[in-house]
C-alpha positions in Angstrom: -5.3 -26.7 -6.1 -7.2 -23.3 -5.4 -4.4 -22.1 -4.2 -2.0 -23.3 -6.9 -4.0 -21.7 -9.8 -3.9 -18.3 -7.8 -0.1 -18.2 -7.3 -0.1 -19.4 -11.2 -2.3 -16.5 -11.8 -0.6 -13.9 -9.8 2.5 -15.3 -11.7 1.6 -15.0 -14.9 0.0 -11.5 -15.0 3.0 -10.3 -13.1 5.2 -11.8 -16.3 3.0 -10.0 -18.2 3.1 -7.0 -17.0 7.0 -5.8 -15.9 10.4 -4.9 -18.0 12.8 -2.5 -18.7 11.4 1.1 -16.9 13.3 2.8 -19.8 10.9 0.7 -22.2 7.6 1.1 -20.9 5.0 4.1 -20.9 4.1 4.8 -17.4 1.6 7.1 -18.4 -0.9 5.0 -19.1 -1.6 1.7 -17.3 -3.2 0.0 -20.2 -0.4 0.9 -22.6 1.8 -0.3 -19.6 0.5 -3.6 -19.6 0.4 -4.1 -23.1 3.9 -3.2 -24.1 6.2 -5.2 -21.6 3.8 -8.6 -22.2 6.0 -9.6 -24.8 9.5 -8.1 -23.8 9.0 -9.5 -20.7 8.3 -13.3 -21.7 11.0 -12.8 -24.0 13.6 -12.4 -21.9 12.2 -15.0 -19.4 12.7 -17.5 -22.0 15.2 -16.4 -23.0 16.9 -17.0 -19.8 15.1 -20.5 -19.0 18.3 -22.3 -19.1 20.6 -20.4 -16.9 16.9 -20.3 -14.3 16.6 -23.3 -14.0 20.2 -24.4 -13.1 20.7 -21.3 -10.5 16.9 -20.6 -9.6 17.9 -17.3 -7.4 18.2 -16.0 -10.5 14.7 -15.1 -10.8 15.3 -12.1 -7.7 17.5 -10.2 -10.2 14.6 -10.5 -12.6 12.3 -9.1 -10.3 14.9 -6.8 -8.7 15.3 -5.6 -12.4 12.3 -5.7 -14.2 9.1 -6.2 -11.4 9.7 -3.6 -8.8 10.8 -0.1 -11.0 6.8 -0.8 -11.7 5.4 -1.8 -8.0 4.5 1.5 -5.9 6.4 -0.8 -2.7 6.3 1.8 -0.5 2.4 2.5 -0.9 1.8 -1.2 -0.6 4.0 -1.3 2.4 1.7 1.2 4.2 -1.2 -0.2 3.1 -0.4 -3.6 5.0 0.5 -2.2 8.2 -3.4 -0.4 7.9 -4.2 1.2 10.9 -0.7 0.4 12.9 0.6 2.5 10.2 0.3 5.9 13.0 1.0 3.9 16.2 4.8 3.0 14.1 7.7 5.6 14.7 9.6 7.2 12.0 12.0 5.2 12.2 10.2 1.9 12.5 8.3 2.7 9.1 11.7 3.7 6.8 13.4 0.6 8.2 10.4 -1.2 7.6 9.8 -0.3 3.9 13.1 -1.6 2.5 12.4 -4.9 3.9 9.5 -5.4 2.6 10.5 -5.0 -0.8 12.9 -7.2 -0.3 10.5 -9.6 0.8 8.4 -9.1 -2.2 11.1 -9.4 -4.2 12.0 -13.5 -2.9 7.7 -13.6 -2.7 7.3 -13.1 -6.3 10.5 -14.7 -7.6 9.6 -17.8 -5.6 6.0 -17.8 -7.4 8.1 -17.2 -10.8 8.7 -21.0 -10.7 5.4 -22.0 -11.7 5.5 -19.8 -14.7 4.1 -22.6 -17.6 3.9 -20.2 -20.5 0.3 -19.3 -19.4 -1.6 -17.0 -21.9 -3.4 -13.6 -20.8 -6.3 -11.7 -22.1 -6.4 -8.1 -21.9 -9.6 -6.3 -21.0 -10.2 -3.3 -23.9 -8.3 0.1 -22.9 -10.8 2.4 -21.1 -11.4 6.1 -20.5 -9.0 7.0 -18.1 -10.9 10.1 -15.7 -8.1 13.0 -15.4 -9.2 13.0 -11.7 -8.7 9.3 -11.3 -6.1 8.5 -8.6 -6.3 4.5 -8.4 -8.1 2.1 -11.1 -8.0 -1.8 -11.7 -7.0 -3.4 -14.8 -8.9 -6.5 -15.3 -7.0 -9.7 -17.3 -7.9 -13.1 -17.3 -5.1 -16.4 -17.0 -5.7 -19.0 -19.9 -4.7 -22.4 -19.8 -5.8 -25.5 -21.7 -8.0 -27.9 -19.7 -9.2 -25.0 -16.9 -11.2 -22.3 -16.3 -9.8 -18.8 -17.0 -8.7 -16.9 -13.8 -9.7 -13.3 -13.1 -6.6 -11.0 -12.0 -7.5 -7.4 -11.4 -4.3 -5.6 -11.0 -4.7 -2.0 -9.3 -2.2 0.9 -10.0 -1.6 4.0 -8.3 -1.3 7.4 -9.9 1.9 9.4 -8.4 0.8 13.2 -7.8 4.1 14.2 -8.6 5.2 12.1 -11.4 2.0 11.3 -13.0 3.0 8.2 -13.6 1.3 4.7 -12.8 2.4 1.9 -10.7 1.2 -1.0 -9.2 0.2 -1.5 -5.8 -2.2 -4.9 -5.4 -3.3 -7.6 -7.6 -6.5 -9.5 -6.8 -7.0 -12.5 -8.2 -10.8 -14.3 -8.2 -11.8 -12.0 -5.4 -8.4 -12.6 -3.2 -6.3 -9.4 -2.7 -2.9 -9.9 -2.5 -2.2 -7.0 0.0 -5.6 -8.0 2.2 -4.6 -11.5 2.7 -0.6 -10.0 3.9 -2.3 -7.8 6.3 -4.4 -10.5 7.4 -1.1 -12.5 7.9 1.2 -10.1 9.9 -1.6 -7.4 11.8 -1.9 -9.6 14.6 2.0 -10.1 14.5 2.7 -6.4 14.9 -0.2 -6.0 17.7 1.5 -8.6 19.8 5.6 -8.0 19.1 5.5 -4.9 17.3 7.0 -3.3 14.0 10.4 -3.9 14.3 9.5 -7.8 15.5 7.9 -7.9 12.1 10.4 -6.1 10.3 13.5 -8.6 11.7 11.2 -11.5 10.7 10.6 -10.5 7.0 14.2 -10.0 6.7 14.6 -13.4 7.5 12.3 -14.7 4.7 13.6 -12.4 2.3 17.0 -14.1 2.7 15.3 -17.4 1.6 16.5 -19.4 -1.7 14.3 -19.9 -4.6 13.4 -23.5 -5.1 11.7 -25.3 -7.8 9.6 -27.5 -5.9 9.1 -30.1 -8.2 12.9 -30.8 -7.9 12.9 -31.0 -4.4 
């Protein structure tokens, strides 16, 4: 059940926080967040209908509207931790891709539990000019439960200045830690490329609503 109300969680903030990139003010991670909540619900309801008959709709969503916001290649690295020098080149720009792909089917799949949750916005802070990384805390509401903490932590690009995401934690669980946890000892025993081939597979993987099943 744990589990369930995390992926809710995770699923909800994520709603909340992605749309259109030619909508949204990436120069400011609180304004971010704030102005694609409702654009983004919109269109999900919106499209509720056409989801729910052909549920592999929900990659293009993400393809469209989740990952012009997600800093992949930063959270890519970040999993591989300290394999990331012992990898080629090679291995790492091959590797990238993939994994965006794979977060791409991860998310949509977690898209299906979407219940018209509500979120509550912590109060815009002082943002330090210097700052390179902060976390935006939100809480998941739902009748009958216990909110659920999301921290969602973006990423300052030194070129663009603009913010993107890079890990959400939600009630202490961070969604990159518990990845590397999942696939370090994979690349220690068969290697990048072994990894690589195996979240290619996954990514490939049709969305299901599970309650249909």
């Amino acid at each position: 059940m744990k589990i369930m109300r995390l992926a809710i969680g995770l699923l909800t903030l994520t709603l909340s926080i992605f749309t259109s990139a030619q909508d949204v003010d990436k120069s400011n991670p609180y304004h971010m967040i704030k102005e694609v909540a409702d654009i983004t619900f919109k269109r999900f309801a919106q499209e509720q209908n056409e989801i729910q008959k052909e549920p592999n709709l929900l990659k293009d969503i993400v393809r469209e509207e989740l990952m012009p916001y997600i800093d992949y290649k930063y959270a890519a690295y970040k999993v591989l931790g300290s394999y990331l020098k012992k990898t080629t080149k090679e291995e790492r720009n091959e590797f990238v891709p993939v994994f965006r792909d794979y977060l791409v089917t991860s998310y949509a799949q977690v898209f299906t539990l979407y219940k018209k949750q509500l979120v509550e916005f912590e109060p815009e802070k002082a943002i330090n000019a210097k700052s390179k990384i902060i976390a935006v805390k939100t809480s998941i509401l739902e009748p009958g439960r216990d909110p659920i903490d999301i921290t969602f932590k973006v990423r300052k690009n030194k070129k663009t200045k603009e913010w993107k995401a890079f890990d959400m934690i939600a009630e202490g669980i961070s969604l990159l830690d518990s990845k590397q946890s999942e696939l370090s000892s994979v690349i220690r025993q068969n290697g990048l490329p072994h990894v690589t081939n195996m979240l290619r597979e996954k990514s490939t993987r049709e969305i299901v609503f599970k309650d249909k099943k």
